[in-house]
N, C-alpha and C positions, 0 to 999 in steps of 0.2 A: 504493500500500500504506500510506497514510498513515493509513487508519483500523483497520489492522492492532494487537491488543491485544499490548503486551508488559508485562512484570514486573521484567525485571533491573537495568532503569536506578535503578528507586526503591523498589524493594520493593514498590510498589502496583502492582496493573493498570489500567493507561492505553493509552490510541490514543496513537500515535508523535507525532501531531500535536499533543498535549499532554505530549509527554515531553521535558525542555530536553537532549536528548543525541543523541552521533550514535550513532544504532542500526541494524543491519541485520538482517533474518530470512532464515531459509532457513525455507521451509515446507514441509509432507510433498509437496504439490504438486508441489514442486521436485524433490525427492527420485525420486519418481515418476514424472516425464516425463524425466528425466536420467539414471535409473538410474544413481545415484551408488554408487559400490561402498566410498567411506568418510566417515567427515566428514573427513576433510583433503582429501579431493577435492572436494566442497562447498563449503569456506571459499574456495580457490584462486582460485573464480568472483566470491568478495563483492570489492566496491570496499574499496579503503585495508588488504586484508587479502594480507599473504604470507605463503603457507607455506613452508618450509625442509627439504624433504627431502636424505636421505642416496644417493637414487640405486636402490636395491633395497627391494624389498617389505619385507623386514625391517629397514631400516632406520631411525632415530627421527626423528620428523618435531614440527617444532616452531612455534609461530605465533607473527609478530609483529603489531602491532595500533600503530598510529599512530610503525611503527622500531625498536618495544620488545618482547624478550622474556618481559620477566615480567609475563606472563598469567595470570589467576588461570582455571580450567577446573573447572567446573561440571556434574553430572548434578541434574537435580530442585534443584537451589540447593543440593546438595553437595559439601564442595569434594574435590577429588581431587590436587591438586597435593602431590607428596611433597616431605617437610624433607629428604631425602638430596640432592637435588639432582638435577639432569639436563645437559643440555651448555648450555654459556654459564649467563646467570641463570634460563633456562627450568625448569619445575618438573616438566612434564611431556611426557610423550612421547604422540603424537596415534595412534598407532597400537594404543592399547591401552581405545578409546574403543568404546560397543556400537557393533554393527551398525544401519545406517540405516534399515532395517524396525522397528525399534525406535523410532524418532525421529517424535515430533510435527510438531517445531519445533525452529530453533537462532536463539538472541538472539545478537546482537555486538555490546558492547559498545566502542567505542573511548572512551578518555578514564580520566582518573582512576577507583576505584570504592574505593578502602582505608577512605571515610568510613565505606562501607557491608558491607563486606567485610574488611577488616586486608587482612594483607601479601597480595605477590602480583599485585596488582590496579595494577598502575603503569601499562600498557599499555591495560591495559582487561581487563573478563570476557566470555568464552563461556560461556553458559549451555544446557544438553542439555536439553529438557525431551522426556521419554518418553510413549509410548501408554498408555492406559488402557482394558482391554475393555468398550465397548459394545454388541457383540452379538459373535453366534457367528460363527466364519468360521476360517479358516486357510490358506495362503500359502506357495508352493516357489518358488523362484528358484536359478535354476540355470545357468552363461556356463563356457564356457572359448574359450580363446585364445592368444596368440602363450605360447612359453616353457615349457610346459607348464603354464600357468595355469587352475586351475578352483576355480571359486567356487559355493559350495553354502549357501543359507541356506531357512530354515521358521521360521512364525510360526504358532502357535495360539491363539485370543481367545476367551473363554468368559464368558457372560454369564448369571447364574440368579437372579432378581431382586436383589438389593443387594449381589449380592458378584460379582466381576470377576476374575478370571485371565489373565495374557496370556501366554505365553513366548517365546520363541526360541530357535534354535540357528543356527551359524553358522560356518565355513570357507573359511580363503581361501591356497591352494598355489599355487607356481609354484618350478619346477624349477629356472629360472637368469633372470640377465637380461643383454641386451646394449643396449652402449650405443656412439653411435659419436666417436672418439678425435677428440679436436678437432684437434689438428695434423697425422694424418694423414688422415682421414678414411674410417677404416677401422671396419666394424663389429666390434666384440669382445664376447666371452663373458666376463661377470665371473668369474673363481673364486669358487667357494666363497660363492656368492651363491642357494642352495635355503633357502627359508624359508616354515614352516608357519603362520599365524594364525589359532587357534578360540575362541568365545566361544558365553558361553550367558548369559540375562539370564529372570529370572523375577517378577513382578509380581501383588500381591494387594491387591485395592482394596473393603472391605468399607465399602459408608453406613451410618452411625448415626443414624436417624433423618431428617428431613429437609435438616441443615445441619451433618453432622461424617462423617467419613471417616477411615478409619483403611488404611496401607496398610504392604505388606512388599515389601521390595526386594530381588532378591539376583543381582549380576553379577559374571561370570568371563568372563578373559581370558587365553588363554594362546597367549606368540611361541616358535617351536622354528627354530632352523639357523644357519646359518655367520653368520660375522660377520668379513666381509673389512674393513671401515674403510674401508681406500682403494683407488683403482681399481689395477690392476696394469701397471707400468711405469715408475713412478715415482722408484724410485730411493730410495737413502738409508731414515730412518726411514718416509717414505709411501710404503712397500711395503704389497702386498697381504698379508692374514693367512689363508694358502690352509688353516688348520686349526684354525682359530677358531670357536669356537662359543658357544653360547648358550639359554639361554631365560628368558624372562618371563612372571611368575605373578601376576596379578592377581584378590584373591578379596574381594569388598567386601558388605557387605549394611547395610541402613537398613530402619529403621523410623520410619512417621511419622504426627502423628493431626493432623488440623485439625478447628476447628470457627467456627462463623460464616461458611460458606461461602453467597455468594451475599447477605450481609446487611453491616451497614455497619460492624460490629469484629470484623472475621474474626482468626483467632489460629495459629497450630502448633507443635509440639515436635518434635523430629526428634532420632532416635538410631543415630548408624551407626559400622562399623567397616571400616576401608580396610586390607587384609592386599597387600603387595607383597612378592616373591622374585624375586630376578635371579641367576642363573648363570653366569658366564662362563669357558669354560677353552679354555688355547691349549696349547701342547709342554712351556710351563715356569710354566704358572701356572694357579691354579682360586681364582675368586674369587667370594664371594656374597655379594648382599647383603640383607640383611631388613627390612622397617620393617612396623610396626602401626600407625594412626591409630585412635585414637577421638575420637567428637566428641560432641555437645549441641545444640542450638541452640533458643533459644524467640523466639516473635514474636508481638506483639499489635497490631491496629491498629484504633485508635479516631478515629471520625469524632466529632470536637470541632463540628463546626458544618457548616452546608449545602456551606463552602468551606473548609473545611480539616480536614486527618488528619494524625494523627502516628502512625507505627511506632516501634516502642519495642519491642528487641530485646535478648537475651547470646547469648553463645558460649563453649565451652568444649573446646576440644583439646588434646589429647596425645598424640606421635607417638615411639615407640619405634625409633632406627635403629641396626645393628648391621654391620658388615664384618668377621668377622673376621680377614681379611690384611692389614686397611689402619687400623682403627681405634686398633692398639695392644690390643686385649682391652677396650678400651671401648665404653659402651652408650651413646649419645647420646639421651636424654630432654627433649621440646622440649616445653614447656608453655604453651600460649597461655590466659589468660579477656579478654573483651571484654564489654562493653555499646556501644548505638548507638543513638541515636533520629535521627530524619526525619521533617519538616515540611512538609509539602505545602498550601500556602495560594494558593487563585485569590482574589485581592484584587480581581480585578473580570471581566468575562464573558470576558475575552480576556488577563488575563494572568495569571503562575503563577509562583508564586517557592517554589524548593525550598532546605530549607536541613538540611546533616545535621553530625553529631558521633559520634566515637567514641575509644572509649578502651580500650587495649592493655594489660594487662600480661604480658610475657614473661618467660620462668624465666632470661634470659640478658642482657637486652639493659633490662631493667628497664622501666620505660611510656613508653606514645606516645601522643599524643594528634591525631587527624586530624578536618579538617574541609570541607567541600566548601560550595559556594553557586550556585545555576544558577535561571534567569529566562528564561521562555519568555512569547513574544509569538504566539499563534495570530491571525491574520488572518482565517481563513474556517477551512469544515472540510476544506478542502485545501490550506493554505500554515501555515507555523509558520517561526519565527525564535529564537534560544536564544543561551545564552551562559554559560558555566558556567567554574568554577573548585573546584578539588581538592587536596588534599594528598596527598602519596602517602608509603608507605615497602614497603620489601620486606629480612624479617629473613634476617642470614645464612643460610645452607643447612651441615645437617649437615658433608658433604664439604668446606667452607669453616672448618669448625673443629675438626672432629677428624681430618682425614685425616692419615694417620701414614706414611708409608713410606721406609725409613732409604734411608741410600745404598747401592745396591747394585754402585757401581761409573761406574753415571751419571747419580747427584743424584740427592737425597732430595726426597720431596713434601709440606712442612710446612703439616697448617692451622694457623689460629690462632681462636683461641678468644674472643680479645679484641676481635675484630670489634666495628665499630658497626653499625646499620642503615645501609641507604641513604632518603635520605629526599630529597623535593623536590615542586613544587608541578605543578600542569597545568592548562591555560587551553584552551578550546574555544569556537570562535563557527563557528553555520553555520543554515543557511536551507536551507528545502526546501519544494516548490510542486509542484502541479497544474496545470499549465495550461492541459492543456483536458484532453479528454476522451483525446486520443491520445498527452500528453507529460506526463514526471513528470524534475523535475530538482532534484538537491540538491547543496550547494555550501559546504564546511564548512571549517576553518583549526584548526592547535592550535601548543602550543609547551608546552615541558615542561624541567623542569632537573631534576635528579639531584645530589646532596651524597652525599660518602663512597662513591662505586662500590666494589666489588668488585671485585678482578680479582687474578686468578692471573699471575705473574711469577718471570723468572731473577732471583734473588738477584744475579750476575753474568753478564749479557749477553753478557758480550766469551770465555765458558765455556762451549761445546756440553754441558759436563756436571755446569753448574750446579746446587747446589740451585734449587728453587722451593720458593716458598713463597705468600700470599697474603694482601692486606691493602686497607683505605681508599685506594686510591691514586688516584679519579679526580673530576672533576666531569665531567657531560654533560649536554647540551642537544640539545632535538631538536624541530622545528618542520616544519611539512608544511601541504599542502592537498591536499582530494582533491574531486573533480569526478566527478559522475555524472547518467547522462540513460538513460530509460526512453523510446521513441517508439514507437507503434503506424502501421508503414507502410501496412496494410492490415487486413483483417478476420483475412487468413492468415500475416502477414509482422509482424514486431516487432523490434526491434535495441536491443538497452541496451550500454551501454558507459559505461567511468571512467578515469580519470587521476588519478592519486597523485602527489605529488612529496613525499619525505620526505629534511632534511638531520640525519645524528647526527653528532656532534661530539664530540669528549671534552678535556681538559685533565688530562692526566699528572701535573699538579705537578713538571714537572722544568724550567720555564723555558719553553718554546716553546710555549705557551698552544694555545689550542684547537685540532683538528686532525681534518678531516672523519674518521670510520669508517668503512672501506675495504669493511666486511663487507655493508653493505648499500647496494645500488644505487639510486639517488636517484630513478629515472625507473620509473613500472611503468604498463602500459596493458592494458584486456581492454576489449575488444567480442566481442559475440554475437549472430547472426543466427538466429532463430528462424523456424521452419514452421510452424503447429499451423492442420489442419483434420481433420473428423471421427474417423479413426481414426490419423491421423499426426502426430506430432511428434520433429519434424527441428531439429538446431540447430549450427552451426557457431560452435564458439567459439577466441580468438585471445587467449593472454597473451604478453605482453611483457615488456620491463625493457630500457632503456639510459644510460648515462653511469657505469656499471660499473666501478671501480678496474683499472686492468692489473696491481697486484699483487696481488690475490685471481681474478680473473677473466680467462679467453685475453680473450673476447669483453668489448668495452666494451654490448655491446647484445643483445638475439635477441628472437624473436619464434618460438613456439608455437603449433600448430592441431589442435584435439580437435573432435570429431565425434561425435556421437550419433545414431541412430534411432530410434525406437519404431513398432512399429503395432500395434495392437489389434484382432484376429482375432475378439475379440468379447467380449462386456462384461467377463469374466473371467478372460480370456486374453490375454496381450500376449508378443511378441518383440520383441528388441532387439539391436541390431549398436551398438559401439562404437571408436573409433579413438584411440589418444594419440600426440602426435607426429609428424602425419601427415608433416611434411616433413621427417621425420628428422634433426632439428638437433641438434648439437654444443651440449648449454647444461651450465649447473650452478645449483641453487638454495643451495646450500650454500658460500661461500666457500674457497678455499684452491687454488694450483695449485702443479705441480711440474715441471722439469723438460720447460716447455711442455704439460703436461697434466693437466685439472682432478684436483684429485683425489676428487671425491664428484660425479662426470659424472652426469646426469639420463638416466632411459632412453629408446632409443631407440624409434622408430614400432612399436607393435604394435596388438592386434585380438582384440574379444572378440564372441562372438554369445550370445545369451542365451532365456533366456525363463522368464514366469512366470506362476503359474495357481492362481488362488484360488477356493475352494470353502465 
C-alpha cells in the first residue's frame, strides 16, 4: 500500500512512500470485506493503535496512538475534539463518529502533528475522510445478534451532472451486554447496560467549473441509555449505577469551497459549527453539558518550483462550554487564531525534506509557537526511510479550569484556571519496504516527553474525602517500536500481523522520579488470517496485550479472536456472519480493578448475521 495517496501527514497529497511519517489507512475496501460496524472497530485492527473501551455499547471509547491520548480527531480535516474535555486528556469520544458506509478512507497518523494542527495533536491525528456521490445507487445493511442487538443502516448517492448528494441514516441497539467475571468465571448481565446509537450524515458537492467545488456538510449523532460506569460487584464507590442514565447530542455542519483542484496551487476555506449536548441524570443529580464550536480555516498551496511547495495556512476557533451544576454559573469561552506554513522540498530525485511552523494564540494561555522537521529517503517506489521531529502542546480542557463543585460532604472538585499548557517535543524514525511481490514490512521507533502534564489529584491523599483539585504536576516520557509485516501465502490465503511495544512513564515531582504508567500495557500483538476467493472473504483475527500492571489489570496478559465472513450471493448482494470474543475471555481494555474484579470488563463472545443489498 505504499503507493496509496494520503493528505494528513503534510497537508499535500503524496504516496506514503514519499510521506516522512508513520501513516496507516483503512480503506473503504477494508471496510467492506470486514463489515466493520464502527471506526473504533476499524482502528483496533491498525498496528501501534489501541483503542480503550468502556465494556458496553454505550460506553466512550477512546484512542491512543504511539501511548498517548491526546489525539486530535478529524472529519474532512475538521476538527471535532471538544475544549470541555472527555476522560483522561482525551478530547473525544469515538462512538459519536459517522457510520462507516459513510467513510472513504481513515489516515492514522502517529507522531507529532501540533506544527500543522495546534493543540490536540500530541499522539498523532485520525483523519475521517467521507464519500462523495459519483453516481446513482443506494444501500441497506441490516445484522442482529447476540443481546438483543440490531443494526440498521441506508445510504442514498445521487448524481445529476455537477452537483452530488449523498446521505445516510443509521442505528445501532442492543438491549444489554454480558461479560464474563474474571475471578469467577461466571457469565453476567450488566445492569443497566440498554443503549440506543443513531446518526444521520448528509452531503452536497456542487463543481464550479472545471477546478472548484463547493460542498455542505451536515452530521448528527445521537447516544440514549443507562450509564452503569462500572461492572457490578464491586464494592465501595465502583459500584454499578443501576439508574443512570444518559444521552449525547451531537449536531455539527461545515461548509467548504476549494478551488485549484487537480492543478498545482490548489487552495480552501472551510466554515463549520460543532453543537455538543450531554445529559446525564442519576437518583440525586441531573447534569448537562453544552458546548458550541465555531471555526474558519483557509489554505493555499503554491508550487514555488518543479521540487518544492509550500502550504500557507490560519485558523480560527471559538468554542463556547457551559455546565451549569459544575461550572459555578460560568460560560467558559476558549478562543484559538493560528497561522502555519509547510515546506515540502525534494532537493534531489530521492530525497525530501519537510519542514513546518506555526503559531498559536490562545485567549488563556497566551502564544505558542510549534515546529516540526522530517527527511524522507525513498529508495525505489516501494521502500522509503524517514525520520522526523515535532513539537507538541495540548491546551488545558474547559473541565480543567472551570470545574467548580463545592464540598458536599466528600471533597470539593476545584479546576484551576491558571493552568499552563503541556508542551514537549517527538522524535520518529522508521523504514518501510516491499519486498517482493508477496511481502510488505514496516519497522518504525518514537520517543516523546511531555513538560507540565495535567493531572487531577487529592489535595490530601492520606483523606478518602479529600478535596481535589488539578494542576502542572507531571513530566512524561514515552518511547515505543512497532513492527508490522503484510505476506501473501497464496493466491487465496494472506496473514498481516504487528507488535507494538510502548513504555509511558511519568515523574510526579514529589522525589521518586520517573515511574512506569500502570494504565497502559506495554506489550500489544494482532495477526490476521485472511481467505479471499471469488465470492468469499473469510478472516480470522487475534489481538492481544501482555506485561499488564497487576494493579490496574487481574490479567498480566490475554489474547482475543474475532471472526468474520462474507459471501456474495451476487454482485449486489452480500451476507455476513460475525463473531467477537470467540473464546470468551475475561479481559479489560480500560484500566482499573476492584475487589478482584475489573471494573470496565470487555464483553463477552457474541454473534451477529447480516446482510446487504445495493440497488
Amino acid at each position: 500500500m505504499l503507493d496509496e495517496y494520503v493528505v494528513t501527514a503534510t497537508r499535500i497529497e503524496n504516496k506514503l512512500v514519499d510521506t516522512p511519517a508513520n501513516v496507516s489507512v483503512i480503506t473503504d475496501e477494508e471496510f467492506e470485506k470486514r463489515n466493520y460496524q464502527s471506526v473504533s472497530e476499524a482502528l483496533e485492527n491498525v498496528p501501534g493503535v489501541i483503542v480503550k473501551r468502556s465494556g458496553f455499547l454505550g460506553g466512550d471509547q477512546h484512542v491512543y496512538l504511539n501511548g498517548d491520548d491526546r489525539v486530535l480527531i478529524m472529519v474532512d480535516g475538521r476538527r471535532l475534539n471538544q475544549d470541555k474535555g472527555t476522560s483522561g486528556r482525551s478530547g473525544f469520544d469515538m462512538t459519536n463518529l459517522p457510520a462507516p458506509d459513510f467513510i472513504e478512507k481513515v489516515e492514522i497518523l502517529k507522531g507529532a502533528g501540533s506544527s500543522l494542527y495546534g493543540s490536540d495533536a500530541v499522539g498523532g491525528v485520525i483523519n475521517i475522510i467521507t464519500k462523495s456521490a459519483y453516481k446513482n445507487y443506494a444501500k441497506i445493511n441490516v445484522n442482529t445478534g447476540s443481546w438483543g442487538t440490531q443494526n440498521y443502516s441506508a445510504l442514498v448517492s445521487a448524481k445529476a451532472g455537477k452537483t452530488g448528494i449523498i446521505a445516510t441514516v443509521n442505528k445501532q441497539k442492543q438491549n444489554y451486554t454480558k461479560y464474563k467475571e474474571a475471578d469467577t468465571g461466571e457469565n453476567i448481565k450488566w445492569p443497566n447496560s440498554s443503549n440506543t446509537i443513531t446518526g444521520a450524515t448528509i452531503k452536497v458537492d456542487q463543481e464550479i467549473g472545471d477546478n472548484k467545488l463547493a460542498t455542505l456538510y451536515f452530521e448528527h449523532s445521537f447516544k440514549d441509555g443507562g450509564k452503569p460506569y462500572y461492572a457490578p460487584g464491586l464494592g465501595g464507590w465502583n459500584s454499578v449505577y443501576t439508574k443512570a442514565f444518559g444521552t449525547d447530542l451531537n449536531n455539527n455542519v461545515s461548509g467548504k469551497f476549494e478551488w485549484g483542484r487537480g492543478e498545482k496551487n490548489p487552495g480552501f476555506i472551510q466554515v463549520y459549527r460543532n453543537y455538543y449536548n450531554g445529559h446525564h441524570y442519576d437518583n440525586n443529580s441531573d447534569s448537562n453539558y453544552y458546548e458550541t464550536k465555531d471555526g474558519v480555516e483557509i489554505q493555499q498551496t503554491w508550487e514555488l518550483s518543479k521540487n518544492n511547495k509550500l502550504v500557507v495556512g490560519a485558523d480560527w476557533r471559538e468554542s463556547e462550554v457551559n455546565n451549569p451544576g459544575t461550572y459555578g454559573g460560568k460560560i467558559a469561552k476558549i478562543n484559538n487564531k493560528a497561522i502555519y506554513l509547510q515546506d515540502s522540498w525534494a532537493f534531489t530525485d530521492s530525497w525530501l525534506l519537510n519542514a513546518g511552523i506555526r503559531y498559536d494564540k490562545h485567549n488563556y494561555f497566551g502564544n505558542k509557537t510549534t515546529a516540526s522537521m522530517a527527511i524522507n529517503k525513498k529508495f525505489n517506489e516501494d521502500s522509503h526511510a524517514y525520520i522526523s521531529w515535532g513539537q507538541v502542546f495540548n491546551a488545558p480542557q474547559a473541565n480543567d479550569m472551570f470545574y467548580y463543585s463545592p464540598d458536599t460532604g466528600y471533597g470539593a472538585m476545584l479546576g484551576n484556571p491558571n493552568l499552563k499548557p503541556e508542551t514537549g517535543d517527538v522524535w520518529t524514525i522508521g523504514y518501510d519496504t516491499k519486498i517482493n511481490d508477496k511481502t510488505q514490512v514496516g519497522i518504525n521507533a518514537f520517543y516523546s516527553d511531555l513538560d507540565d502534564a495535567i493531572k487531577w489529584a487529592a489535595v490530601d491523599p492520606s483523606n478518602p474525602n479529600s478535596d481535589w483539585t488539578v494542576d502542572n504536576v507531571a513530566k512524561q516520557k514515552k518511547r515505543g517500536m512497532e513492527f508490522n509485516v503484510k505476506h501473501k501465502l497464496t493466491d487465496e490465503f494472506s496473514i498481516n500481523g504487528s507488535y507494538t511495544y510502548v513504555k509511558v512513564e511519568e515523574d510526579n515531582k514529589d522525589g521518586s522520579g520517573f515511574k512506569r504508567d500502570a494504565n497502559v500495557p506495554p506489550n500489544q500483538y494482532k495477526i490476521g488470517v485472511s481467505f479471499n476467493k471469488d465470492k468469499w472473504d473469510i478472516e480470522l483475527y487475534g489481538r492481544g496485550a501482555s506485561g499488564a500492571d497487576k494493579s490496574k489489570y487481574i490479567d498480566s496478559k490475554y489474547l482475543t479472536l474475532d471472526f468474520s465472513l462474507q459471501y456474495k450471493v451476487q454482485k449486489d448482494y452480500k451476507i455476513y456472519a460475525k463473531a467477537y470474543n470467540l473464546t470468551n475471555v475475561s479481559y479489560a481494555e480500560t484500566a482499573g480493578i476492584s475487589n478482584g474484579k475489573y471494573s470496565f470488563p470487555m464483553a463477552g463472545r457474541s454473534f451477529l448475521v447480516g446482510m446487504e443489498y445495493t440497488f
